[in-house]
Every structure is written in C-alpha cells, then in structure tokens.
C-alpha positions in Angstrom: 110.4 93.3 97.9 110.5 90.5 95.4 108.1 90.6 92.3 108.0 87.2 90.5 106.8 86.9 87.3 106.5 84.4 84.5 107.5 85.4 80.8 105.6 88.5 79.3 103.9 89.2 82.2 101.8 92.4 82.0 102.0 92.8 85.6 105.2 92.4 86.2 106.3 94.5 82.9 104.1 97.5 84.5 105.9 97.0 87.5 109.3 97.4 86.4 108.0 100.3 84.0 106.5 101.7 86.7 109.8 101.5 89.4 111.5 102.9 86.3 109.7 106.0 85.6 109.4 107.0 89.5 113.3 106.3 90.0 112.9 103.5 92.4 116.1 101.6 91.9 115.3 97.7 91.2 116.9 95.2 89.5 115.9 92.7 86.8 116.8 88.9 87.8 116.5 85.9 85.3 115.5 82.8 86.7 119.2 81.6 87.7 119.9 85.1 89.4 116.9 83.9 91.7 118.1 80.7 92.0 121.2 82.1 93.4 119.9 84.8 95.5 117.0 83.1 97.1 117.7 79.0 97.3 114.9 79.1 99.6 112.3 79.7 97.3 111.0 77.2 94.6 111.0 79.2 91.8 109.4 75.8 89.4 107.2 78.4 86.7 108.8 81.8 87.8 110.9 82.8 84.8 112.5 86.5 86.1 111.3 88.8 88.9 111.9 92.8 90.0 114.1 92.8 93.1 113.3 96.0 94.9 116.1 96.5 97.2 115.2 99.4 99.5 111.4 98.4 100.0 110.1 97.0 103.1 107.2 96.0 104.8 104.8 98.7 107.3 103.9 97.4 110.4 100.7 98.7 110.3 99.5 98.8 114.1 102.0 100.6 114.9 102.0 103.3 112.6 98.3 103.7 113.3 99.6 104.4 116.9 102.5 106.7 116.4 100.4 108.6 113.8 98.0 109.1 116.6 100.1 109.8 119.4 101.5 112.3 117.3 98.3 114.0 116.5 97.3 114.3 119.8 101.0 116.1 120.7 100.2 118.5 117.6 96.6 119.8 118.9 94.2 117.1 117.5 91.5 115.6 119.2 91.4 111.9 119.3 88.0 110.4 119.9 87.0 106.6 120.2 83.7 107.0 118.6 81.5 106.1 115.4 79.7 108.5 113.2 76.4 108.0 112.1 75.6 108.3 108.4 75.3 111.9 107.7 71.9 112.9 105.2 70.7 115.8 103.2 72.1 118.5 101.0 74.0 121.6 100.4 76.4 122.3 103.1 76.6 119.7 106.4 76.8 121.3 109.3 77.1 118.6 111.9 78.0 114.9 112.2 76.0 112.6 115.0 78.3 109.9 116.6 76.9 107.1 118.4 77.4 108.0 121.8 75.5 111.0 121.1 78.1 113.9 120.3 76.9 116.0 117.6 80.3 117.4 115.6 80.6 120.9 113.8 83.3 121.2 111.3 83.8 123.5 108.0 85.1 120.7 106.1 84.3 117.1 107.0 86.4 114.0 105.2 85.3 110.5 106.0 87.8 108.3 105.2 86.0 105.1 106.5 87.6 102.0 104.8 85.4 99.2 104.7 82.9 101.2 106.4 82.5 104.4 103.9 79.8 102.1 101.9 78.0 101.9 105.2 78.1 105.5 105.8 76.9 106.5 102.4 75.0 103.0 101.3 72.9 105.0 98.6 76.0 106.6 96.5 78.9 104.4 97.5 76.8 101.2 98.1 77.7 99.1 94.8 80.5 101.6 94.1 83.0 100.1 97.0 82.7 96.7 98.3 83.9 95.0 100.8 85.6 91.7 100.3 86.9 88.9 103.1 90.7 88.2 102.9 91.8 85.5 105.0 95.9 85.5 106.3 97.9 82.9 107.7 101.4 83.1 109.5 103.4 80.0 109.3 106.5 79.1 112.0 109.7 78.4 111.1 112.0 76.2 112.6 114.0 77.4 116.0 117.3 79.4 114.1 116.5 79.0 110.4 116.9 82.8 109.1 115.9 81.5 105.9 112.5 82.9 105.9 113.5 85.9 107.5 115.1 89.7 106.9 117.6 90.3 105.6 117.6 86.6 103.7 114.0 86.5 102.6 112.2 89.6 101.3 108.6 90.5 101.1 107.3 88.9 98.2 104.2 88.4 95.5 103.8 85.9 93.3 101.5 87.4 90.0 100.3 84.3 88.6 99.6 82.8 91.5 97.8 85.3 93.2 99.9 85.3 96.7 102.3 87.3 98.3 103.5 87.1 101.8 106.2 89.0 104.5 109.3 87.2 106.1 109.0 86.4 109.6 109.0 89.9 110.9 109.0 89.8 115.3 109.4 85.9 115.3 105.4 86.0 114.2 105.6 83.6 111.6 105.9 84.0 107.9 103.3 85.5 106.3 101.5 84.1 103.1 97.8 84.8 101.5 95.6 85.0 98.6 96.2 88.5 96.8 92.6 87.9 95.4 89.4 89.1 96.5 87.5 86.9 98.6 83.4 86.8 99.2 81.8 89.9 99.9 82.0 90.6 103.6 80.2 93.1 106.3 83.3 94.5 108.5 80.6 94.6 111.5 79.0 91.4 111.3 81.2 88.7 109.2 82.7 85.8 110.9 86.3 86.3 111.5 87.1 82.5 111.8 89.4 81.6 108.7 88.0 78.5 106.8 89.7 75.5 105.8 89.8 76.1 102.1 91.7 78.6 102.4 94.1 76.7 105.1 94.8 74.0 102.3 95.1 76.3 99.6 97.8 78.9 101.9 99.5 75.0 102.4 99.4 73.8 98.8 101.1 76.9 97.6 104.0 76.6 100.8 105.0 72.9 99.4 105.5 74.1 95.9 107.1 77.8 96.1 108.6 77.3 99.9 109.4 73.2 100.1 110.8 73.9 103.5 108.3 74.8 105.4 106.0 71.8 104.3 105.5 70.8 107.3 105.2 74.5 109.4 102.8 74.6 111.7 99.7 77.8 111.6 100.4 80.0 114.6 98.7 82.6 113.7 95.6 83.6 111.5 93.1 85.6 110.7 90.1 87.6 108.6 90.6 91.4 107.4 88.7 92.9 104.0 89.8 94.5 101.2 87.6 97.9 100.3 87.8 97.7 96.6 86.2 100.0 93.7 85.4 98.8 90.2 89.2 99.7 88.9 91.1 99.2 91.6 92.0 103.0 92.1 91.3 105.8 95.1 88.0 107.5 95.4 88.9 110.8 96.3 86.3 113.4 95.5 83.6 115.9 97.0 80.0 114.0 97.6 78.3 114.9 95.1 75.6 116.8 97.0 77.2 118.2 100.1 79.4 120.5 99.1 81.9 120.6 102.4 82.0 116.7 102.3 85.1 114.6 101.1 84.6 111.1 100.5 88.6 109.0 100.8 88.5 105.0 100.4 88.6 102.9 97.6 92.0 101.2 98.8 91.5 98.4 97.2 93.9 96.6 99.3 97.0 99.1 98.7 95.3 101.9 100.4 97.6 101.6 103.7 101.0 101.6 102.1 99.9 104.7 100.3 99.3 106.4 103.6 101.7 109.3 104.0 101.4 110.8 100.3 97.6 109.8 100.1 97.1 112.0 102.9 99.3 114.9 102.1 97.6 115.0 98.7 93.7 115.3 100.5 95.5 118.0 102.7 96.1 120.3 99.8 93.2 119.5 98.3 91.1 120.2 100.7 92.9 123.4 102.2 93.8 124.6 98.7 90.3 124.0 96.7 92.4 121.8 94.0 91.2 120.0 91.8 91.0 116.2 91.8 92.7 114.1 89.4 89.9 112.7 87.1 91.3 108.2 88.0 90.1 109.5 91.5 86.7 110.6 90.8 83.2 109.1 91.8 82.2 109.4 88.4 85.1 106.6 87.7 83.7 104.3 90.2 81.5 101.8 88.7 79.4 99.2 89.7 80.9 96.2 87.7 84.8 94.8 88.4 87.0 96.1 85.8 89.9 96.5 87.8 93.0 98.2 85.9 95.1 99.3 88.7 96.8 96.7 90.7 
C-alpha cells in the first residue's frame, strides 16, 4: 500500500506513527524515491509517502464466501433472510425475520452495516448514516503491467481524497472518492453512478496517472459508507436490552478490520468484557466530527 502525502501532513504523520507503534514495517520515501519506484504515477504536489510493503488488498466477495462456507462446515446455520427491527425492553427473547421465522437466542448481535440504522431507527437513526460512494474501474492497455501487482500498489492519495487498487483479475484499475457522498437508503437509492463523479474519477487519472488519459470505464458502480460522527466502531450493548449487541459504525474501514473486529465481539460477548470507551454509543454523536480515519 502506497500513502502519499504532501509536507506536514497530519494524516499521513499518524499513519507512519501509527505503522510504527504496531510494528508494521514501512518505509519513508521522499518525493525522488517515488519518482523512482513508481514512474507510473504523477506525483506533481505529493512531497513523500509511507510505502507499506507487505499490505494488500481483500477481495471482499470472496472472503464473505469462504467465511461462510466455513461456518456452515463448523456447525453454523446459514440463512438467507432479513430480520425485522426487534422492540421493547429488558431481555429479547426472539427476533422476527421476514419470511416469518421467529429466532430464539441468549445473546443476539446485529451487525447490520448500512442497515443497523434501519433496524434500530430511534437510537442509531442520526447516530450512523449512511452515505453513497460511487467506484469506477478503468482498463488498461492489452500487456501494460504498469497499473498492476507487483508494479503498482494499492494506493491513497490524502489531499486529494482518492485511493484506488491495481488492476487485480484483469478488472480494471480501481480509483474513487475517499469522501462521503450524499446520504443514501441501501434499499431504495439508485445504484446508477452519475456523471459528476465520472469527470471528477477522470480529472484526477490525467493528473496523478497521465497514462491512462484516455482508459476507457468498464466497470462501475454505487456502494455506501456506514459512518458515525468520529469515524470509529460502535460496539456496545443497546442500551435497553440487555442480551443485545449493536456492531457497525465502519465507517468505510469496517471490512478490512474483519478478522480482529470479530474476535474482539467474540470475547466480549462470551466473556462479559468490558467495551473500550472510543467504541461506545455514548461516543456516537449526531454531528460529523470525525477523528479516526
């Protein structure tokens, strides 16, 4: 993964500090040490970046499907359903799905994404909001390896707001915004991208990425960020049933959090820990103040 970064960037500084503190080895490149490393990228206002040298990039569908498959092999049962939002107080003792099931649990966590505010519109409502991120994937030319692995790394751009993956399956190369977008209903918005956005995703191609000026869009589409105030987890009991755990709050680095997030509700909720306070409701505010990016 490649961080770039223009001169005292607070982002970027956190990054490295970060990286640092965790042992995650990176190195430090001035702007001529990008230059050499990367002649595919423009660097024009990028001053240094934080190469990350082991990182990668999740292909998401399919570790939704291996994670699955291999909860189903270890007992679990899968079911292709939707709950209905779950009322009242003390301790739940079933959850209604849609088809008509009626589930009994001890311990119930909804871990919902864009859909937890549905669920619970009344406490999580203003508290986690939904917001439309538009995606494009851009073709490169037939045998140019520039744009992908090993020769081009996934990549974010701070102070311009986008990051994108290398051509990753001969899909294209990835770029989009790394800001939120308008709110948006993850069971009713549009997901048809909009020109804006199209122009903007090319604008920023001819000045970091000269080129692929002229790429062509094979590939895009809608998804939503599921952001709180400060840009950290919610991971805490509702507040007024006692054997339900609310997990969201992503933010739009929920998913690459995945494997630790959800070893850390395990204990939690099979050891009665206690959550850390940055991951409480009470955190959760109703106006954007985010801190943790």
């Amino acid at each position: 993964v490649l961080w770039m970064g223009r001169d005292k960037d607070p982002y970027l500084e956190k990054t490295a500090a970060v990286l640092q503190k965790l042992g995650v080895p990176f190195e430090k490149l001035e702007r001529t040490d990008l230059e050499k490393r990367f002649p595919q990228i423009h660097f024009d206002t990028v001053t240094w970046g934080v190469f990350e040298p082991k990182s990668g990039a999740l292909m998401a569908r399919r570790a939704v499907q291996a994670v699955t498959q291999e909860a189903i092999k270890n007992g679990v049962e899968y079911l292709d359903d939707a709950a209905e939002s779950p009322s009242g107080k003390g301790k739940l003792k079933s959850v209604r799905t849609r088809s008509g099931m009626n589930l009994s649990a001890e311990t119930y966590i909804f871990a919902c994404g864009p859909w937890l505010p549905k669920l619970f519109p009344a406490l999580l409502g203003k508290r986690i909001y939904p917001t439309r991120q538009e995606v494009f994937f851009f073709g490169t030319r037939p045998g140019d390896r520039r744009f992908a692995p090993p020769a081009m790394p996934a990549w974010i751009d701070f102070g311009a707001e986008m990051y994108g993956i290398p051509d990753l399956e001969n899909r294209g190369f990835k770029v989009a915004p790394d800001r939120h977008g308008p709110a948006f209903d993850p069971d009713l918005g549009e997901r048809v991208v909009t020109p804006e956005r199209i122009q903007e995703a090319r604008r920023f191609i001819r000045r970091r990425f000269p080129s692929l000026e002229e790429a062509p869009l094979l590939e895009a589409r809608v998804c939503q960020y599921e952001n709180t105030s400060n840009g950290d987890f919610l991971i805490d009991r509702h507040p007024e049933m006692e054997n339900v755990w609310l997990v969201g709050g992503g933010s739009g680095h929920g998913f690459k959090h995945g494997p630790s997030l959800g070893d850390y509700v395990a204990q939690l909720v099979t050891t009665g820990g206690t959550v850390e306070p940055r991951f409480t409701l009470a955190t959760k505010e109703t106006v954007q103040k985010r801190s943790v990016y």
